[in-house]
CHARMM internal coordinates of N, CA and C (Angstrom, degrees):
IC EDIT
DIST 1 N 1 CA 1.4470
DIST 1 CA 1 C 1.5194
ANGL 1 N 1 CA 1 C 108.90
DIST 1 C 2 N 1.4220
ANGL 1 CA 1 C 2 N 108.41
DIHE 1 N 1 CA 1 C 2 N 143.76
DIST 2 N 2 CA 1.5674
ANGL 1 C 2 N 2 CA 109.18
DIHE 1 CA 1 C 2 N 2 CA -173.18
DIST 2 CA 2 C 1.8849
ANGL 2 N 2 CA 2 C 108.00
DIHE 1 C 2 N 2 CA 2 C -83.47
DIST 2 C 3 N 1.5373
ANGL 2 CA 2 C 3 N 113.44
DIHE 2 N 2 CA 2 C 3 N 163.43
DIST 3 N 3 CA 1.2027
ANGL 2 C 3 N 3 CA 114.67
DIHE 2 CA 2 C 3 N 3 CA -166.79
DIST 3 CA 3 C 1.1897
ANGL 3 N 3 CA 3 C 97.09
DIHE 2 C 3 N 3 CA 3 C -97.47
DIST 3 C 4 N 1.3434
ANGL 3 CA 3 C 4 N 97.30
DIHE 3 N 3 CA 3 C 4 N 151.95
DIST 4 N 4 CA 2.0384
ANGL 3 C 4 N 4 CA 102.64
DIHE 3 CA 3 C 4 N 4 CA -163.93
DIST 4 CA 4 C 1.7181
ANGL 4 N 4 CA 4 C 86.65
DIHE 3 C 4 N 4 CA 4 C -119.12
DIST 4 C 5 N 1.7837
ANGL 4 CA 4 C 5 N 105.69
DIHE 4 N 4 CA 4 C 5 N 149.55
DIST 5 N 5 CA 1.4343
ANGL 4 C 5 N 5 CA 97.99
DIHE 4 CA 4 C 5 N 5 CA -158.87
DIST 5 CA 5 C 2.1854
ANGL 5 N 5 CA 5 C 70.76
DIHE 4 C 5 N 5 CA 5 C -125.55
DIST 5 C 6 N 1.3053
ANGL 5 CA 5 C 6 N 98.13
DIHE 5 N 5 CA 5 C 6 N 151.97
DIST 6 N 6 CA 2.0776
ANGL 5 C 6 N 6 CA 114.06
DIHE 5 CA 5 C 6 N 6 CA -177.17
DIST 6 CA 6 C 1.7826
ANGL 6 N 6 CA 6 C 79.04
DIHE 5 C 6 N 6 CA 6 C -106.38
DIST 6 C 7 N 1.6117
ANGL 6 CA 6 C 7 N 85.19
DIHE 6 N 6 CA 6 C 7 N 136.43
DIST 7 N 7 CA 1.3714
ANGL 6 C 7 N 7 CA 121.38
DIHE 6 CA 6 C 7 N 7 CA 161.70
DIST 7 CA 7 C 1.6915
ANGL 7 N 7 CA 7 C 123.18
DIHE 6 C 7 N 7 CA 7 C -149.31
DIST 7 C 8 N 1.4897
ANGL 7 CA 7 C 8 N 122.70
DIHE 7 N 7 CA 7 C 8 N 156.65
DIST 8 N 8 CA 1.1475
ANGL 7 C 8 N 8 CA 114.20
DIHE 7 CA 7 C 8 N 8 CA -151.12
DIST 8 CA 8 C 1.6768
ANGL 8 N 8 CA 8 C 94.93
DIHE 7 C 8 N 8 CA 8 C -90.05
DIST 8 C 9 N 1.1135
ANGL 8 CA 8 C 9 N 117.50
DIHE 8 N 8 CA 8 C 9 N 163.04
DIST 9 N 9 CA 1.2519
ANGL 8 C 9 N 9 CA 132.25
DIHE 8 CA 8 C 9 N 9 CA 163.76
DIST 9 CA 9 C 1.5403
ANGL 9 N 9 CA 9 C 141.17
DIHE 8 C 9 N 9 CA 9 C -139.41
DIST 9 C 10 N 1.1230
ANGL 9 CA 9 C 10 N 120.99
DIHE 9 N 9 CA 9 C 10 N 123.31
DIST 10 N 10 CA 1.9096
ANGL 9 C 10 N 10 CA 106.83
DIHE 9 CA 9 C 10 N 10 CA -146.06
DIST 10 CA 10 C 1.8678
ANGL 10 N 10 CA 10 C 91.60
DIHE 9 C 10 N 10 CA 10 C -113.90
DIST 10 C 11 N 1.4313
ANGL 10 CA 10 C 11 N 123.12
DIHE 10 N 10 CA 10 C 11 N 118.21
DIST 11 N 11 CA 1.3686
ANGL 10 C 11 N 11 CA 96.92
DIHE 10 CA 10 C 11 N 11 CA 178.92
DIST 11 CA 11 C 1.6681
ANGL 11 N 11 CA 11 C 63.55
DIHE 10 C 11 N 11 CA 11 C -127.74
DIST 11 C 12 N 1.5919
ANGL 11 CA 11 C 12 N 91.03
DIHE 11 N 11 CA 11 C 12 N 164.42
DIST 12 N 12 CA 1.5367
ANGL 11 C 12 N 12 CA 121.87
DIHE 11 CA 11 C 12 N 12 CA 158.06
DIST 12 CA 12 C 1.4396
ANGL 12 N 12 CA 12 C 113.62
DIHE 11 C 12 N 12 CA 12 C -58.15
DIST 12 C 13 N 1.3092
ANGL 12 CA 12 C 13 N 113.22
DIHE 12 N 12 CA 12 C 13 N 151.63
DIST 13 N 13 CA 1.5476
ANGL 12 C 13 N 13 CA 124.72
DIHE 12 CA 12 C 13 N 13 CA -170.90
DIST 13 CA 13 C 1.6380
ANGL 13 N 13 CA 13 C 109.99
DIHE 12 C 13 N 13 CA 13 C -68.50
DIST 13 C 14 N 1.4604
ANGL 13 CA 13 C 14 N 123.58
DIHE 13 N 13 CA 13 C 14 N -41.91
DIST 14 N 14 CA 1.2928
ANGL 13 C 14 N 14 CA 128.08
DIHE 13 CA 13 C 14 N 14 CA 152.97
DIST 14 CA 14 C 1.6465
ANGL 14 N 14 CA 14 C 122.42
DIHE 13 C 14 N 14 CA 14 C -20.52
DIST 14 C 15 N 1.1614
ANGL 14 CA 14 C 15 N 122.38
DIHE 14 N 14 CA 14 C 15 N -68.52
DIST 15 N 15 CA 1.4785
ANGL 14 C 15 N 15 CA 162.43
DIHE 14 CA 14 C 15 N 15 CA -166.02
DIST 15 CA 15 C 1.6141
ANGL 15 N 15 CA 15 C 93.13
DIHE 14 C 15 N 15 CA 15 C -62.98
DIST 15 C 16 N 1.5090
ANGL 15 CA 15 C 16 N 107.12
DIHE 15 N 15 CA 15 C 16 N -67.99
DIST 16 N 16 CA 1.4690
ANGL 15 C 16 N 16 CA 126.40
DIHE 15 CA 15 C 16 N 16 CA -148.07
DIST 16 CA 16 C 1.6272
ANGL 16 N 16 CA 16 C 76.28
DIHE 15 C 16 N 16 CA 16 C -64.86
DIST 16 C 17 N 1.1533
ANGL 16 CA 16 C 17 N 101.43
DIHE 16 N 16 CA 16 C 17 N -85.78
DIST 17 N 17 CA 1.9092
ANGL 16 C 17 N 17 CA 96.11
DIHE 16 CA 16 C 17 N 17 CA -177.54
DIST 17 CA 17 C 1.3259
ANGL 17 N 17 CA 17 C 129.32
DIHE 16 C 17 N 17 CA 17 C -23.00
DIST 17 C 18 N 1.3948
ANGL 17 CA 17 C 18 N 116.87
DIHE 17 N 17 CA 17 C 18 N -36.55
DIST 18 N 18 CA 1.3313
ANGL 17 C 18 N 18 CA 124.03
DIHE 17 CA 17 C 18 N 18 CA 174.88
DIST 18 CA 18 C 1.3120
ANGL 18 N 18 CA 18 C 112.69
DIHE 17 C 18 N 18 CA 18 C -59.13
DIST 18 C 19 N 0.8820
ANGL 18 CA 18 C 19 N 131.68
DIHE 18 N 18 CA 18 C 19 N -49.85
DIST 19 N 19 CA 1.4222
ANGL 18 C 19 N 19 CA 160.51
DIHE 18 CA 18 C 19 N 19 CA -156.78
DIST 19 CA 19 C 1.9303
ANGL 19 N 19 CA 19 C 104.94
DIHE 18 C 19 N 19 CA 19 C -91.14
DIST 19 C 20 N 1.5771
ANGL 19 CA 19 C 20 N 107.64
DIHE 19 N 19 CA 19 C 20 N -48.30
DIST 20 N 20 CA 1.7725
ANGL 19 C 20 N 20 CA 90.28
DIHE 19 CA 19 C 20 N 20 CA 163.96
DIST 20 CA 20 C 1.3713
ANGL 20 N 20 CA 20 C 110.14
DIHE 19 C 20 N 20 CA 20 C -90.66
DIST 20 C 21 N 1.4717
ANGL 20 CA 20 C 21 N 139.66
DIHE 20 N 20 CA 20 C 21 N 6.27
DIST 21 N 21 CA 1.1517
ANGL 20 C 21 N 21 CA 121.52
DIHE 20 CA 20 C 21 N 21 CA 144.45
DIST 21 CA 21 C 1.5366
ANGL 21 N 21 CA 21 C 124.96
DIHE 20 C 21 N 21 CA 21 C -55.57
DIST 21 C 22 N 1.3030
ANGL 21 CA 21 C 22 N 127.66
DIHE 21 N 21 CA 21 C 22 N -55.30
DIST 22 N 22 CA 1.3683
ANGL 21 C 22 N 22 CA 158.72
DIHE 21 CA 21 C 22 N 22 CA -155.11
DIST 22 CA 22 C 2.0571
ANGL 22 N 22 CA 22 C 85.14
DIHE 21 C 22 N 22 CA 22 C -68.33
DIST 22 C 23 N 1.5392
ANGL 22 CA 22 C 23 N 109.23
DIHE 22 N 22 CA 22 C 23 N -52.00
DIST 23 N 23 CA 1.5137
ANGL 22 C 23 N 23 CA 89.81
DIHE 22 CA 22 C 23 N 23 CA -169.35
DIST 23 CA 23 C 1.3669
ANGL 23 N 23 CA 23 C 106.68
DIHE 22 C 23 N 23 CA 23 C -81.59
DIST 23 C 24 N 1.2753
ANGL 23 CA 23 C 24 N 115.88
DIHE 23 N 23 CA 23 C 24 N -13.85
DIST 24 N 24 CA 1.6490
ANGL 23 C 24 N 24 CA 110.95
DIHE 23 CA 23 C 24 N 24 CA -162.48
DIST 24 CA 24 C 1.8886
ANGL 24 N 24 CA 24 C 97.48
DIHE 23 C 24 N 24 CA 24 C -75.67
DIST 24 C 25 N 1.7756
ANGL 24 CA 24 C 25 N 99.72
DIHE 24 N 24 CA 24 C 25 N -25.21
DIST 25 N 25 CA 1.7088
ANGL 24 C 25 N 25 CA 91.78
DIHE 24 CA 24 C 25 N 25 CA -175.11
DIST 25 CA 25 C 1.2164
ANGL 25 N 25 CA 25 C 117.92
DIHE 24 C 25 N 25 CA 25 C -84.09
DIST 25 C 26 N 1.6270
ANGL 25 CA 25 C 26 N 118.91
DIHE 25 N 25 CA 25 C 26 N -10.50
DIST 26 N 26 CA 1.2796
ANGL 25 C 26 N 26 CA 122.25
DIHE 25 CA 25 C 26 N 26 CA 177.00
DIST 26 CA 26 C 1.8479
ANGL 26 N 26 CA 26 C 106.29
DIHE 25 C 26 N 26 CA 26 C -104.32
DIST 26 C 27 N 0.9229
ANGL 26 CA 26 C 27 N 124.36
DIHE 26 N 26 CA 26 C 27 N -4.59
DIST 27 N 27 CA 1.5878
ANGL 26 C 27 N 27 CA 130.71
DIHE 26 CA 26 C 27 N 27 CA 149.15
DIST 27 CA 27 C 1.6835
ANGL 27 N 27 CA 27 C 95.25
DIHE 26 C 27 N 27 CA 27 C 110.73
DIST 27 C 28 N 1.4670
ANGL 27 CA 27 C 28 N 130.39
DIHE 27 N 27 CA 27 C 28 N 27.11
DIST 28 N 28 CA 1.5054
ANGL 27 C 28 N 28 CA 130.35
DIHE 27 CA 27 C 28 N 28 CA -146.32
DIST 28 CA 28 C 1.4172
ANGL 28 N 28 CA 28 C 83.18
DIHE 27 C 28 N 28 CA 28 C -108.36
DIST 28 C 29 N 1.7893
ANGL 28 CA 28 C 29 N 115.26
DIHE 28 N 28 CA 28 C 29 N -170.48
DIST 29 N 29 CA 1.3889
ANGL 28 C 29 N 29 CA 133.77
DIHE 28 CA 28 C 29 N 29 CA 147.91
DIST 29 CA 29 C 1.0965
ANGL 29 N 29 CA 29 C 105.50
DIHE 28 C 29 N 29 CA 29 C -79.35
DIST 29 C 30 N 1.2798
ANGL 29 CA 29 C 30 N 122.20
DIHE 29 N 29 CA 29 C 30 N 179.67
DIST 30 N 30 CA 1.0403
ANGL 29 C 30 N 30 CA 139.42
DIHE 29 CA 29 C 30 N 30 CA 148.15
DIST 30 CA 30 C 1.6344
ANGL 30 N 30 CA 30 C 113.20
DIHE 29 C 30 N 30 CA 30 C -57.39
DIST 30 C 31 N 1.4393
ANGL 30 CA 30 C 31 N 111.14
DIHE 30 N 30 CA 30 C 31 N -59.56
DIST 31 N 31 CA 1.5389
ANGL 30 C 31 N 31 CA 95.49
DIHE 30 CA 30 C 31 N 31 CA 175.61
DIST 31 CA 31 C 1.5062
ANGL 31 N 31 CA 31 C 115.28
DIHE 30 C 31 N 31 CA 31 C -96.60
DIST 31 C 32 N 1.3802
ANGL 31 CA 31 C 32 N 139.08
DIHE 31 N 31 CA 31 C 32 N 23.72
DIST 32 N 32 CA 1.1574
ANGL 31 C 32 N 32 CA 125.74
DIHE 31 CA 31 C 32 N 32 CA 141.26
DIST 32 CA 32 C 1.5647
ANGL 32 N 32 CA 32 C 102.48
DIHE 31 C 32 N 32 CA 32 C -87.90
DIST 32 C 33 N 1.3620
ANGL 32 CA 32 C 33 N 140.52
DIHE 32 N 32 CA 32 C 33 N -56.57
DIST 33 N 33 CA 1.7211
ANGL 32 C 33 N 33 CA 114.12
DIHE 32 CA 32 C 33 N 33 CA 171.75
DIST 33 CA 33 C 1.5855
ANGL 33 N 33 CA 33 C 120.06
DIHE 32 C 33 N 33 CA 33 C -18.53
DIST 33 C 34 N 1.9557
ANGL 33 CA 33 C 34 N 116.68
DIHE 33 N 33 CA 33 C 34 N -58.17
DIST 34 N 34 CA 1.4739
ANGL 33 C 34 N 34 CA 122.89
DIHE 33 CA 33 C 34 N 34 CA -171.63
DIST 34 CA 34 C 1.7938
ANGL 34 N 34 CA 34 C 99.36
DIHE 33 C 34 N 34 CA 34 C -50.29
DIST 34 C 35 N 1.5424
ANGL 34 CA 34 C 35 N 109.66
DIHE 34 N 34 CA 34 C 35 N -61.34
DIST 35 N 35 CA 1.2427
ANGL 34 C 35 N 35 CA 110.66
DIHE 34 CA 34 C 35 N 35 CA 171.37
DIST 35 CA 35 C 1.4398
ANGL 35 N 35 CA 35 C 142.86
DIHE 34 C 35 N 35 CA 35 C -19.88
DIST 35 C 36 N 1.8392
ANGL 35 CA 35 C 36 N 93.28
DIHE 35 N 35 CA 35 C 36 N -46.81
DIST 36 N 36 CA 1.7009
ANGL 35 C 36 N 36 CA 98.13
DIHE 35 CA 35 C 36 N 36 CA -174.57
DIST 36 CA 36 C 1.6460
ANGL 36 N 36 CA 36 C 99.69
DIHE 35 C 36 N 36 CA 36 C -106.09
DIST 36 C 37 N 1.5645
ANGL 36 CA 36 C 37 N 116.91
DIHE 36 N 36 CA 36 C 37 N -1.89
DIST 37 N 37 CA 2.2440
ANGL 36 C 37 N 37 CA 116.45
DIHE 36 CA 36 C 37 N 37 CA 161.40
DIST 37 CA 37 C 1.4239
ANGL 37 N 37 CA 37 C 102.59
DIHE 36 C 37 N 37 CA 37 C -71.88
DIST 37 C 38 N 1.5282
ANGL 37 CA 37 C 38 N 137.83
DIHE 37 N 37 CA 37 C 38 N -16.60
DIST 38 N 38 CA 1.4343
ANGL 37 C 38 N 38 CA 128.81
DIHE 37 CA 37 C 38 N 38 CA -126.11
DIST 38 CA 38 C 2.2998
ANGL 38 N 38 CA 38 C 76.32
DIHE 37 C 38 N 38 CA 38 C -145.22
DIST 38 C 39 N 1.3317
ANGL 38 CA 38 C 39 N 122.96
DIHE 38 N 38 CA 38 C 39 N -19.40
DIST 39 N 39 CA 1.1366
ANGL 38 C 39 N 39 CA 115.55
DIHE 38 CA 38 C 39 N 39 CA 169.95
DIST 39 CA 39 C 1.6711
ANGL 39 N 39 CA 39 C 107.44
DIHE 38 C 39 N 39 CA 39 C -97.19
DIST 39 C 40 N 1.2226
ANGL 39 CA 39 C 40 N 110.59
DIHE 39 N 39 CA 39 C 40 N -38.75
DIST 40 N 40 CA 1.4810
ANGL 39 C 40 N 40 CA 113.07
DIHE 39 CA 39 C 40 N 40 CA 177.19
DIST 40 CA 40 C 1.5554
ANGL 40 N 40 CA 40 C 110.37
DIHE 39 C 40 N 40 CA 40 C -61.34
DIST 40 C 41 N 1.1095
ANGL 40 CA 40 C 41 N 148.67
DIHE 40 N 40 CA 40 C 41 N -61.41
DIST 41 N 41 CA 1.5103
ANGL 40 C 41 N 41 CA 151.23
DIHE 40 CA 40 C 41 N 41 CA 100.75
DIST 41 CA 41 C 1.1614
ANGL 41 N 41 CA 41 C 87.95
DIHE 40 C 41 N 41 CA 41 C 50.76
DIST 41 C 42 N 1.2787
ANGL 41 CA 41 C 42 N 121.02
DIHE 41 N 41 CA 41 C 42 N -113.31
DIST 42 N 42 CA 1.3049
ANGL 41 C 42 N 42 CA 160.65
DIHE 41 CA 41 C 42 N 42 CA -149.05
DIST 42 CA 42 C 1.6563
ANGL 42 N 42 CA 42 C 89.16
DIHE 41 C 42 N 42 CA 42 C -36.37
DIST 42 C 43 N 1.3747
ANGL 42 CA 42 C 43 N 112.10
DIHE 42 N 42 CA 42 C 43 N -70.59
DIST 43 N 43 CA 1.3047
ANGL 42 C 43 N 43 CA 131.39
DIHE 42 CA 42 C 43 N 43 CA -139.06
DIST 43 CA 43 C 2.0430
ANGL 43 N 43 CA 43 C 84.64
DIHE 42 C 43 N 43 CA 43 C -86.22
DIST 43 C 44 N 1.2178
ANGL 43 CA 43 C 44 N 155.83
DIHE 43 N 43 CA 43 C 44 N -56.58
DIST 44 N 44 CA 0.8428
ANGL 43 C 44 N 44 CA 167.12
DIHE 43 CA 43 C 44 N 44 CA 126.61
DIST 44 CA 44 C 1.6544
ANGL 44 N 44 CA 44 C 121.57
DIHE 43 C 44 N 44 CA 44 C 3.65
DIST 44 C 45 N 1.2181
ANGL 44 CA 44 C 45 N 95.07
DIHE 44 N 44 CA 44 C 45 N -32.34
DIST 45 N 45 CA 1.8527
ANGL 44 C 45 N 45 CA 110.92
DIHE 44 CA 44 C 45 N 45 CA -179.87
DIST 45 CA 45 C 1.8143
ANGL 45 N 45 CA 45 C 106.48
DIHE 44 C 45 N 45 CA 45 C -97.35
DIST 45 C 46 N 1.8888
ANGL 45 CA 45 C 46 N 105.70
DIHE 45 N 45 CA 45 C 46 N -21.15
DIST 46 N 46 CA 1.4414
ANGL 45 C 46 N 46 CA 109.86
DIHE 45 CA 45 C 46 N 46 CA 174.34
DIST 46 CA 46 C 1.8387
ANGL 46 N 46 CA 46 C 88.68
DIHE 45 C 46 N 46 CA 46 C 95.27
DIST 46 C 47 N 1.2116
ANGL 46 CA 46 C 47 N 139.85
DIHE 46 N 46 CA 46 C 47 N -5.27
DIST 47 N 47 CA 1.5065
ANGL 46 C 47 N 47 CA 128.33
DIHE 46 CA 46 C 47 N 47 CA 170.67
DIST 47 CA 47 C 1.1474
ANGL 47 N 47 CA 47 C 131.58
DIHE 46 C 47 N 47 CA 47 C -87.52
DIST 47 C 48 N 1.2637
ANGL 47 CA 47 C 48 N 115.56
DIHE 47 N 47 CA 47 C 48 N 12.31
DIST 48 N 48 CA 1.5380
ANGL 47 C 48 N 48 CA 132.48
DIHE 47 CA 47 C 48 N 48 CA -176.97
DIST 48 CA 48 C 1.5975
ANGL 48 N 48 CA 48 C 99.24
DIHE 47 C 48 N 48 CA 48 C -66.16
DIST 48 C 49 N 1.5574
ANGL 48 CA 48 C 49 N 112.64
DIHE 48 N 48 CA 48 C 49 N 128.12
DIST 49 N 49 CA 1.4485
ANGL 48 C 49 N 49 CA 114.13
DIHE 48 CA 48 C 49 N 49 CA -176.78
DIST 49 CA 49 C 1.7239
ANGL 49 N 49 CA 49 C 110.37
DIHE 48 C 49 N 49 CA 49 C -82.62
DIST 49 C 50 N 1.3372
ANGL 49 CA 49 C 50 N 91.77
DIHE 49 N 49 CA 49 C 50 N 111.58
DIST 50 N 50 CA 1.9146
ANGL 49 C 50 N 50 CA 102.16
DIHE 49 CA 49 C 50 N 50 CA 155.08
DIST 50 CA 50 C 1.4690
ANGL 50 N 50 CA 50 C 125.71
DIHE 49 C 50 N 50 CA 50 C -6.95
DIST 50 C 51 N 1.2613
ANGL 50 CA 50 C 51 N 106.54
DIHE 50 N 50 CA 50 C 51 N 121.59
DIST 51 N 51 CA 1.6106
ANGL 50 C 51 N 51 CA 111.17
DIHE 50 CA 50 C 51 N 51 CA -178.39
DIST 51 CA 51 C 1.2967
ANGL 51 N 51 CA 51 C 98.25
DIHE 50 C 51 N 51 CA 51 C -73.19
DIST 51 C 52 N 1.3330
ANGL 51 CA 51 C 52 N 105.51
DIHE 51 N 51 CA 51 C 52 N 143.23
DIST 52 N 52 CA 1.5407
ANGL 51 C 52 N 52 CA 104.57
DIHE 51 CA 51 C 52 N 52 CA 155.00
DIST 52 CA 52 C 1.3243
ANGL 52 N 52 CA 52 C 110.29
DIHE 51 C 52 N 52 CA 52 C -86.33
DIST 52 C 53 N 1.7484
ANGL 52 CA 52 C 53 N 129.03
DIHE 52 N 52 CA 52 C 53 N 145.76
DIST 53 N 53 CA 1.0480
ANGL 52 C 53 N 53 CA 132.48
DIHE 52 CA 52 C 53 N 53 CA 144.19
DIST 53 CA 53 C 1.5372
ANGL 53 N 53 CA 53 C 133.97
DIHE 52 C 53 N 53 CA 53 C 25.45
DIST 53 C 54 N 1.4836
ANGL 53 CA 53 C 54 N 79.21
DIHE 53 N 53 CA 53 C 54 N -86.84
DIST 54 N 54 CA 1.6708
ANGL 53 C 54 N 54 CA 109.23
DIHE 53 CA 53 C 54 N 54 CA 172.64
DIST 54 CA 54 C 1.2879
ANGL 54 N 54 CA 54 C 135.59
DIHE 53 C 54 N 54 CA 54 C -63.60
DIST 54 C 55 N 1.6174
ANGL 54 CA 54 C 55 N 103.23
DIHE 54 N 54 CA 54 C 55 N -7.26
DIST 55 N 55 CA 1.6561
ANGL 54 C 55 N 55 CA 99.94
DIHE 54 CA 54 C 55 N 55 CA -168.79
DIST 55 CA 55 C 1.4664
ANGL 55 N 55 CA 55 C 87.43
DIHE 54 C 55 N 55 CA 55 C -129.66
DIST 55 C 56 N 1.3541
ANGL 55 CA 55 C 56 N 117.69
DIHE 55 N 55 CA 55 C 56 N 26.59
DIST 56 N 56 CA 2.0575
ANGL 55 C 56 N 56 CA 112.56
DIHE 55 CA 55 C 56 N 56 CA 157.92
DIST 56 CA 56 C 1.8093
ANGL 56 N 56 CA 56 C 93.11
DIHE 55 C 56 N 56 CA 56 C -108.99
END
COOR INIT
IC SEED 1 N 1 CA 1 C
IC BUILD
């Protein structure tokens, strides 16, 4: 499993709520929900970084 690196994140209280509604209805965290908006993203835009080999 790859190493996950913590960084800060400042959203407005509006937002922030939006966002722990959204995980509480899909049963997530808060930062595994950000995780899977910010992988869907990724993967959807075509920038999702290349597996290596070794780590499938």
């Amino acid at each position: 499993m790859s190493k996950k690196k913590a960084f800060a994140l400042r959203l407005d209280e509006a937002t922030l709520n939006a966002v722990e509604k959204w995980a509480a209805d899909e049963f997530r965290s808060v930062n595994g929900q950000l995780e899977w908006v910010i992988y869907e993203a990724l993967k959807k835009s075509g920038r999702l970084p290349k597996k290596h080999p070794s780590e499938e």
